[in-house]
LUMTOR-295112 format. One record per residue (C-alpha): y, x, z. Coordinates in steps of 0.02 Angstrom, whole numbers, plus 32768, in hexadecimal, padded with zeros to 4 digits. Example, Ala and Ser with C-alpha at 12.3 -4.5 7.8 and 13.67 -1.06 7.14 Angstrom:
py,px,pz
7F1F,8267,8186 .
7FCB,82AC,8165 .
END
This chain:
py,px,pz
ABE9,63F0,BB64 .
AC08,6407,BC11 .
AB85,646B,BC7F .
AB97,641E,BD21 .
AB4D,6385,BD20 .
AAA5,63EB,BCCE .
AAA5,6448,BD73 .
AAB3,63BB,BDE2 .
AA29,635E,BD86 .
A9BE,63F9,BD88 .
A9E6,6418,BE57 .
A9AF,6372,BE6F .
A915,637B,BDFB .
A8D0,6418,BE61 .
A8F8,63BE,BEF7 .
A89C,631A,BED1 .
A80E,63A0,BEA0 .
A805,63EB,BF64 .
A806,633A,BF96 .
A777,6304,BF3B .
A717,639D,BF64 .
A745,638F,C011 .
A70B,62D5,C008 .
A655,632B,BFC1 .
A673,62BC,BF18 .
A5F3,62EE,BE83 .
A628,635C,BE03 .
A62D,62D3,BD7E .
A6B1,626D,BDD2 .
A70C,62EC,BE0E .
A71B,6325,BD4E .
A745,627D,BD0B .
A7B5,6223,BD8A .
A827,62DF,BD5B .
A823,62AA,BCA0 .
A845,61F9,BCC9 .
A8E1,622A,BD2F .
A91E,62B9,BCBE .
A909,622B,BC2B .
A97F,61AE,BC8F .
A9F9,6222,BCC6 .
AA04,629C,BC21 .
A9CE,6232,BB82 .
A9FC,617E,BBBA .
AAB7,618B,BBD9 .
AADD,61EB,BB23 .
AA72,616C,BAE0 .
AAC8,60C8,BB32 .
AB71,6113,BB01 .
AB4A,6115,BA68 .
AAFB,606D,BA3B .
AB2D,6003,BAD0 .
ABC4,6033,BB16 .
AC64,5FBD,BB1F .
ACD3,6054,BB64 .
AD41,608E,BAE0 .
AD84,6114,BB43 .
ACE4,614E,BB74 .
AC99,6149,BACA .
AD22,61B3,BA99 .
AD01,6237,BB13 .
AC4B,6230,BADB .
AC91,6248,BA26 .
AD00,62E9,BA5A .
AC7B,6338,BABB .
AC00,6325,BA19 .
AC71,633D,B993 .
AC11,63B6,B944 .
AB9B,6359,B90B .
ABFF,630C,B85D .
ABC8,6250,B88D .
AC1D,624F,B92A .
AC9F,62B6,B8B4 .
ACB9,621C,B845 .
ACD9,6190,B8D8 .
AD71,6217,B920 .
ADAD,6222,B85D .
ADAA,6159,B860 .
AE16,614E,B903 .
AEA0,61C4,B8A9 .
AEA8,614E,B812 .
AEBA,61D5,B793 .
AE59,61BA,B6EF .
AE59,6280,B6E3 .
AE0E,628F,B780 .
AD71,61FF,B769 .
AD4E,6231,B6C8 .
AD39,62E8,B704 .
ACD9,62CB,B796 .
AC64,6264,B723 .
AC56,62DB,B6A9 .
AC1A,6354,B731 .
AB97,62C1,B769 .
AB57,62D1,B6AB .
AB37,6371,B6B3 .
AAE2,6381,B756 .
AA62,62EE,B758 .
AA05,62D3,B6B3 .
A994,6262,B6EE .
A9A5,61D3,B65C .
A9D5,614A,B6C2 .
AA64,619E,B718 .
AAA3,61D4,B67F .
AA8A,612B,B636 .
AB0E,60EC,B6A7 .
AB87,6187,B6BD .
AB8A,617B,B607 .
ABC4,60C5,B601 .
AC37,60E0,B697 .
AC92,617A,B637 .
ACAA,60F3,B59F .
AD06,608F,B60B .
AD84,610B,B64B .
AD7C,614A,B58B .
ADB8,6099,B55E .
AD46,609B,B4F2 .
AD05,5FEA,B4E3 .
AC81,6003,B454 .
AC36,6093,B4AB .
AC37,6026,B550 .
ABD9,5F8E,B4EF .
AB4F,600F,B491 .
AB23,6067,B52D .
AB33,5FE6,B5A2 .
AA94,5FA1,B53B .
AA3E,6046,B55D .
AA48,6040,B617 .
A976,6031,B63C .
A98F,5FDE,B6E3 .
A9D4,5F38,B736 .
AA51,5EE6,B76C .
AAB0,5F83,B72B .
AA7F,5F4D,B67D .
AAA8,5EB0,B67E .
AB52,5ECC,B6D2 .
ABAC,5F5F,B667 .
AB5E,5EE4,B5D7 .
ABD7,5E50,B621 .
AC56,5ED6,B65B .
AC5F,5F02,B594 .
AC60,5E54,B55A .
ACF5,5E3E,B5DB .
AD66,5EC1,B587 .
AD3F,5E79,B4D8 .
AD95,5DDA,B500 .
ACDF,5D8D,B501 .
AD01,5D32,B5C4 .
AC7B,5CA5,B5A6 .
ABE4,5D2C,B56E .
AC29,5D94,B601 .
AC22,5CFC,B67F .
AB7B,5CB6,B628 .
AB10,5D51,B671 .
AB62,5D45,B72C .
AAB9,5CFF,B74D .
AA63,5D93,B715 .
AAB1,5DF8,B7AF .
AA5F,5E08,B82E .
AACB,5E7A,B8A4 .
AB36,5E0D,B904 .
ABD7,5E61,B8E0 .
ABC7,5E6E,B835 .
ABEE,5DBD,B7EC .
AC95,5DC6,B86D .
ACAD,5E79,B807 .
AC8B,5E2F,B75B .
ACF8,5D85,B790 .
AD7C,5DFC,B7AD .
AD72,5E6C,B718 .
AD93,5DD5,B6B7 .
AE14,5D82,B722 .
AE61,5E38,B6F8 .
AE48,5E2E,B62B .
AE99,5D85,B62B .
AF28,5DCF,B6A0 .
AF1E,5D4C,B725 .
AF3C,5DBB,B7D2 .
AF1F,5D2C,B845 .
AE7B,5D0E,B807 .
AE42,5DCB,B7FE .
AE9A,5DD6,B8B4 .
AE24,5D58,B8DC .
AD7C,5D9A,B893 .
ADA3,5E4C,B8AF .
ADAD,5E1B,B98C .
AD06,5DC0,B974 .
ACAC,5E42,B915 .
ACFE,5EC9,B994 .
ACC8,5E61,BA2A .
AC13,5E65,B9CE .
ABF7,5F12,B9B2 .
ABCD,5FA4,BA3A .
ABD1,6067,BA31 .
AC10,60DE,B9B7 .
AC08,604A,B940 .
AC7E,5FD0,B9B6 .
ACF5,605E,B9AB .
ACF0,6079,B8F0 .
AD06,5FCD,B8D1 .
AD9C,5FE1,B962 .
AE15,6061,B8F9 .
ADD1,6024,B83E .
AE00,5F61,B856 .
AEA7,5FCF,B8BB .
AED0,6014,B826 .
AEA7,5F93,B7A7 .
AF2A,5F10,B810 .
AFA9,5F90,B7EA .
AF6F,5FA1,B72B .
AF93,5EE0,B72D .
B053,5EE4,B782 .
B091,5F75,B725 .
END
């Protein structure tokens, strides 16, 4: 992570200091409109990037800078496209965070890559929260051929790009490009952050699954 930018912020966060002192402000204030500004210019930007940005490029750079940490690990491995490479990265995910939920889902994700669609459809039933639950449920349901259970619990998801998502991971079991083209863009145009650009390079890679 670069240092720069740290010092800049800090130069201007003993400078606001002088001022306020200067301008005989109370302690108190003094104290909290630093942590405000230190908050907005230090913990707000990561945190936009990562949940609300529609930058790919910038995302990205997030991604490089952070890489170390093995979630941000797994959306690079998705860009690439290589099953090696996801399942890896996910594997490392597993055996970082234990917390149950996480692994819940990691768990269920690794299935997928695995091919392993009765692993996919018992943990997928596992997963303890919404609309995550509901959606690797249809998601199974989807690779089993099963396209009216799969569509039947669209209604169940909440997150807006996730019915585009599941639309197209059907359109994609029942090979019909235009349709996942379609779907894919929508559910793309939905999402934001890390997860806009995970969506980006998997639905990438699933349209050339489909041609080949």
């Amino acid at each position: 992570m670069r240092l720069l930018p740290f010092i800049y912020i800090f130069i201007f966060g003993v400078v606001l200091t002088v001022a306020l002192q200067f301008l005989e402000q109370p302690f108190w204030l003094i104290y909290i409109v630093i942590i405000v500004v230190y908050v907005v210019l230090l913990v707000l930007p990561p945190i936009y990037t990562v949940y609300k940005s529609n930058d790919l490029k910038k995302i990205e750079r997030f991604l490089e800078k952070n890489k170390r940490k093995p979630i941000f690990t797994y959306a690079l491995a998705v860009k690439t496209g290589n099953r090696e490479e996801i399942i890896s990265a996910i594997q490392l995910i597993l055996s970082k965070y234990k917390q149950p939920y996480m692994q819940q889902v990691y768990k269920t994700i690794l299935a997928l890559f695995e091919n392993n669609i009765t692993r996919v459809e018992q943990l997928s039933t596992q997963i303890s929260k919404e609309p995550l639950h509901t959606y690797y449920i249809a998601y199974a349901e989807a690779l089993k051929g099963n396209f009216e259970d799969a569509h039947s619990l669209k209604g169940k998801l909440a997150t807006d790009w996730m019915p585009y998502a599941l639309d197209a991971i059907i359109a994609k079991e029942k090979g019909d490009l235009s349709a996942f083209r379609i779907a894919a863009e929508e559910s793309i145009n939905l999402a934001r952050g890390v997860q806009k650009f995970n969506l980006v390079y998997s639905f990438e890679w699933m349209e050339k699954e489909m041609e080949n």
